[in-house]
C-alpha positions as CSV (number, residue, x, y, z in Angstrom):
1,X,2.1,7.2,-1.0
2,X,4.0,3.8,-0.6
3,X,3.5,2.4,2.7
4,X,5.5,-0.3,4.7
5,X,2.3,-2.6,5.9
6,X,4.8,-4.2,9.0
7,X,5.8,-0.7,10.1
8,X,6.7,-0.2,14.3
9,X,5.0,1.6,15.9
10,X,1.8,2.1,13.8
11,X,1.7,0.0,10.8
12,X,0.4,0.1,7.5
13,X,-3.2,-0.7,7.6
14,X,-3.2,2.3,10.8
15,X,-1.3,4.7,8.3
16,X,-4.0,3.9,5.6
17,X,-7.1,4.1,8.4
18,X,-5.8,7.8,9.3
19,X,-5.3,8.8,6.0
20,X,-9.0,7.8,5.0
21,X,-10.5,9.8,7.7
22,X,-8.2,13.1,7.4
23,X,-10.6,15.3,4.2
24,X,-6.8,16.4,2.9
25,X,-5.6,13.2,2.2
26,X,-8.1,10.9,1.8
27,X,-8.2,10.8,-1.8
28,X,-4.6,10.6,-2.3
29,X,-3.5,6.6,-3.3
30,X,-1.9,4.5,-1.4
31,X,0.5,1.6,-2.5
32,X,1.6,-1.1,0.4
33,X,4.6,-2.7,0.2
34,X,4.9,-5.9,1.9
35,X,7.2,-9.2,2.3
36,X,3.3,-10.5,3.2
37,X,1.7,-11.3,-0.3
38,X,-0.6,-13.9,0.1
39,X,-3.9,-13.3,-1.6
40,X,-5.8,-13.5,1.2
41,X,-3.8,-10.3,2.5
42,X,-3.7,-8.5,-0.7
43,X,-7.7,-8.9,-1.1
44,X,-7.9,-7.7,2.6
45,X,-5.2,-4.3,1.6
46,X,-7.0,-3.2,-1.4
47,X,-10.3,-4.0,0.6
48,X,-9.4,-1.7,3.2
49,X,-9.0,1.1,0.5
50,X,-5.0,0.6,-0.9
51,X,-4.7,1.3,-4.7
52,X,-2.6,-2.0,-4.6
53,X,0.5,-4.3,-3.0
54,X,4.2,-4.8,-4.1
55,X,5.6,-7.3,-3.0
56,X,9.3,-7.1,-1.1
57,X,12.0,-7.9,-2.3
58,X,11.1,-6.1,-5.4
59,X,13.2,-4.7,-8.0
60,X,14.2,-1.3,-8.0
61,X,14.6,-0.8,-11.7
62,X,11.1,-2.2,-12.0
63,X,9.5,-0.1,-8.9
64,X,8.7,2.3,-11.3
65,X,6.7,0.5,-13.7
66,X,4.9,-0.9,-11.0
67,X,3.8,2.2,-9.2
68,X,2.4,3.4,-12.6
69,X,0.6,-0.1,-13.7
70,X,-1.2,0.3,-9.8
71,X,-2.3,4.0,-10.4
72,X,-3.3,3.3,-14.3
């Protein structure tokens, strides 16, 4: 799943938290994307239990490759 991190309403890191406690989904990975790339946040994402961080603006004809180089 690729997750907005700045989301309204209930954001990222929430999404992740419920997903991580729900049996059914908890193994399933989780990809943020994010405008918010510093290293101090990406260490805190993946810490938190995200298979990794794209960064925004990204390129969409790269997207792909970078969703499979995360789950490799």
């Amino acid at each position: 799943i690729m997750v907005d991190v700045m989301m309204p309403g209930m954001d990222g890191i929430e999404v992740l938290a419920e997903l991580l406690t729900n049996p059914d989904t908890a193994a399933i990975p989780v990809i943020f994307v994010t405008a918010r790339a510093r290293p101090p946040d990406i260490e805190a994402y993946i810490a938190q239990g995200a298979r990794g961080v794209i960064t925004k603006p990204f390129d969409p004809l790269q997207l792909g490759d970078q969703v499979l180089a995360l789950m490799g």
